[in-house]
C-alpha positions as CSV (number, residue, x, y, z in Angstrom):
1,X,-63.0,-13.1,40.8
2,X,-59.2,-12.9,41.7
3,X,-58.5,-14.4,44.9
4,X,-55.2,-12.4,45.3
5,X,-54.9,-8.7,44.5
6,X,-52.3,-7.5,41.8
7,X,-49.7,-5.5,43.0
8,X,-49.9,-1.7,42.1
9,X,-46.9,0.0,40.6
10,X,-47.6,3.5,42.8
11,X,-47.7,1.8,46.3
12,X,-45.2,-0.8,45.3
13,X,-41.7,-0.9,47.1
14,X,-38.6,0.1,45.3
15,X,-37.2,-3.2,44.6
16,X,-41.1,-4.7,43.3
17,X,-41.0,-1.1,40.9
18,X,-37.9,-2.4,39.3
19,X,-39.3,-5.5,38.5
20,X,-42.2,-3.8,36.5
21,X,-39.8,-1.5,34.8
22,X,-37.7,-4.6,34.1
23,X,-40.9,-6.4,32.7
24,X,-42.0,-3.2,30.4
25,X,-38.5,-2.6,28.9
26,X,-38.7,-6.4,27.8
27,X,-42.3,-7.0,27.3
28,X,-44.3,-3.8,26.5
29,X,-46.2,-4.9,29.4
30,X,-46.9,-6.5,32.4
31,X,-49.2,-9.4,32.8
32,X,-51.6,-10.4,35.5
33,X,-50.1,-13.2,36.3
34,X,-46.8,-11.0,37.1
35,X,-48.3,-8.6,39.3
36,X,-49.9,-11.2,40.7
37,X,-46.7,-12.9,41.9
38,X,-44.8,-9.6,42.3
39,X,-46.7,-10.1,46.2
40,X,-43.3,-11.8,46.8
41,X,-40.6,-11.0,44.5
42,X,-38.6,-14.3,45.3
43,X,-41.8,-16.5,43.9
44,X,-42.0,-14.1,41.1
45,X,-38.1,-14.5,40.6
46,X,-38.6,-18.4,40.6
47,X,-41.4,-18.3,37.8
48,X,-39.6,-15.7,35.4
49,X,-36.8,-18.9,35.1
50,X,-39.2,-19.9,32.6
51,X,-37.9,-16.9,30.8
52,X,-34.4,-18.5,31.2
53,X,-35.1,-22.3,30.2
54,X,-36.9,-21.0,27.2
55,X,-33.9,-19.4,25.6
56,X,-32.0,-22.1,26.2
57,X,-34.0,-24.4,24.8
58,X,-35.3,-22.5,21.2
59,X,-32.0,-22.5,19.8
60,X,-32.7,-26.6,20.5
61,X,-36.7,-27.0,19.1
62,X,-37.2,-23.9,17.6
63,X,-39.6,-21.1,18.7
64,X,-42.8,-22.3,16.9
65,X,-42.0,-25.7,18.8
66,X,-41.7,-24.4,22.1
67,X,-45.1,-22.2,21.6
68,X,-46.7,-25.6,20.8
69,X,-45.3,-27.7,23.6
70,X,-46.4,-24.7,26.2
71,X,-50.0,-24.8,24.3
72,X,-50.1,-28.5,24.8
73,X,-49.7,-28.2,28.3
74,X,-51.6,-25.1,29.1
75,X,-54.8,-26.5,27.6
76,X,-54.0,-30.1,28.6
77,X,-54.0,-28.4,32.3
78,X,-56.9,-25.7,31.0
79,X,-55.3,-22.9,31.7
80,X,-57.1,-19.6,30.7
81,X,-54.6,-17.7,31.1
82,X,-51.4,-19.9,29.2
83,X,-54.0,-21.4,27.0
84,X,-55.2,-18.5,25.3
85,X,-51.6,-16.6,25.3
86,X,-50.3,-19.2,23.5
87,X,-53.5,-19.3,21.8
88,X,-52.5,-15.3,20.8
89,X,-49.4,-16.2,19.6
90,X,-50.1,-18.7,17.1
91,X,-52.8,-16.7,16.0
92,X,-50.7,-13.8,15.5
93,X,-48.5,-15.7,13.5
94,X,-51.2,-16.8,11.3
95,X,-51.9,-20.3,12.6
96,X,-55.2,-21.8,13.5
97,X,-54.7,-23.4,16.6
98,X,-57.3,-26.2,16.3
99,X,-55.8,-27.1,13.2
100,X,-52.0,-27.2,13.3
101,X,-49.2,-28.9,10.3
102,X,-47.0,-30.1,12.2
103,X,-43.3,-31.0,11.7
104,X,-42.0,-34.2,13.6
105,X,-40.4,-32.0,16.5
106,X,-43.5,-30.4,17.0
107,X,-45.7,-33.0,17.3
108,X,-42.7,-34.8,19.3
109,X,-43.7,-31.7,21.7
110,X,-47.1,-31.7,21.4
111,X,-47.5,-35.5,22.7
112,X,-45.2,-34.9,25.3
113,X,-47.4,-31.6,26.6
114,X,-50.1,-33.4,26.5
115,X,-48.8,-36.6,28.2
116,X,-47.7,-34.8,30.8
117,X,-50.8,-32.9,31.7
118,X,-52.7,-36.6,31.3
119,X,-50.6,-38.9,33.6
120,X,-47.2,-38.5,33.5
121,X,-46.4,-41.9,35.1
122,X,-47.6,-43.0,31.8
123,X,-45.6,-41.3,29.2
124,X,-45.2,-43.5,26.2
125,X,-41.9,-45.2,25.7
126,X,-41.9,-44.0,22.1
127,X,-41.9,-40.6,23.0
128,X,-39.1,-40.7,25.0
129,X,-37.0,-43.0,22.6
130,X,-37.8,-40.0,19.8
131,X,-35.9,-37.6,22.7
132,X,-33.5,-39.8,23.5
133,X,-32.5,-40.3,19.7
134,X,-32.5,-36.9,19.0
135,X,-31.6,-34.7,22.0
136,X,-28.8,-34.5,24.3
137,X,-29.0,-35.6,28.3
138,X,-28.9,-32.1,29.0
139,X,-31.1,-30.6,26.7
140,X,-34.1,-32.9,27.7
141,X,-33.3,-32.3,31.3
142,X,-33.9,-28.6,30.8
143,X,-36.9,-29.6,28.5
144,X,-38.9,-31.5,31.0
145,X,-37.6,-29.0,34.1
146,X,-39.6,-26.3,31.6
147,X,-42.7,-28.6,31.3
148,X,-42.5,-28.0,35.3
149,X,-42.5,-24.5,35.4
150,X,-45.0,-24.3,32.7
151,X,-47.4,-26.7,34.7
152,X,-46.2,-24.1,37.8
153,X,-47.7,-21.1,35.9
154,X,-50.6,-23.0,34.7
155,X,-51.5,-24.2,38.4
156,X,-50.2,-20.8,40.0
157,X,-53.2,-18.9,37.1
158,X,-55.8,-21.5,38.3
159,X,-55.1,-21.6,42.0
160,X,-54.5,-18.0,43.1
161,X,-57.6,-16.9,40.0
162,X,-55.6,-14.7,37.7
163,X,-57.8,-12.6,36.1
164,X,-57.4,-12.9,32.3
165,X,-55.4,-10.5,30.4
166,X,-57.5,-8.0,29.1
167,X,-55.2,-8.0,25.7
168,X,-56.0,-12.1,25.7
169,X,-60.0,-11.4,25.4
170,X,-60.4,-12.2,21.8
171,X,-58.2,-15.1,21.6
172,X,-60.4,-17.2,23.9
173,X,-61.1,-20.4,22.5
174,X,-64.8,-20.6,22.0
175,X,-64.6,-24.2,20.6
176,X,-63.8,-25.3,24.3
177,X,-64.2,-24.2,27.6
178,X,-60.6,-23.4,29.6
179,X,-61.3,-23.0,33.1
């Protein structure tokens, strides 16, 4: 059970309705998670930056990249919500999730993810030598200040009890439990 209420678009202020409308022209929809943080339209304002760092960072990785580094760390946080929308989206593309080929940026990004998620005091040295050798100063600044908002969403989902996304239902992974 959600332990904050979802804003509703009828009763919502002027400046909150513009926000939805801004969300539907680019999205189709609006999540849970949105309406969620639409409660205060400065917190929801901080969280859409995500929107921000990721365009800056696919012309970088690449788009299938990204998807896998926020997979990594959704499920390495076991987000419900994250997990299975990235979940959707390599689906949708035709990938099996459990099962990924992976090219060497990706799998760059997918130990990252999951480092992070599992200690990140302990990152390994190789991984950061691999970003170092390939990426600018700049470019993995914005990449790990992304892992951060993406561990943000995941722990903002668990914390306040998002309700899942009714369009995420049949992308839940049965094969393990995200909770």
């Amino acid at each position: 059970m959600a332990y904050l209420p979802m804003t509703e678009y009828e009763t919502s202020s002027p400046e909150v309705k513009a926000e939805y409308d801004d969300q539907i022209k680019k999205h189709g929809r609006i999540t849970n998670m949105k309406r969620t943080l639409l409660q205060d339209v400065p917190s929801f304002k901080a969280y859409m930056e995500w929107y921000t760092l990721y365009d800056e960072l696919v012309p970088v990785f690449g788009e299938r990249a990204m998807t896998i580094f926020s997979y990594a760390i959704s499920t390495g946080n076991t987000c419900l919500i994250c997990g299975t929308f990235f979940r959707k989206i390599l689906i949708d593309a035709g990938e099996d999730p459990d099962n990924l080929e992976l090219n060497e940026t990706e799998k760059l990004l997918l130990d990252f993810g999951a480092q992070i998620t599992q200690n990140p005091h302990t990152i390994d040295d190789e991984i950061y030598d691999k970003l170092k050798e390939n990426y600018t100063d700049k470019q993995i600044v914005t990449l790990i200040a992304f892992a951060g908002i993406m561990y943000a969403t995941n722990l903002f989902n668990t914390v306040a009890k998002v309700p899942l996304d009714e369009v995420l239902y049949n992308y839940i992974n049965d094969r393990k439990t995200e909770e």
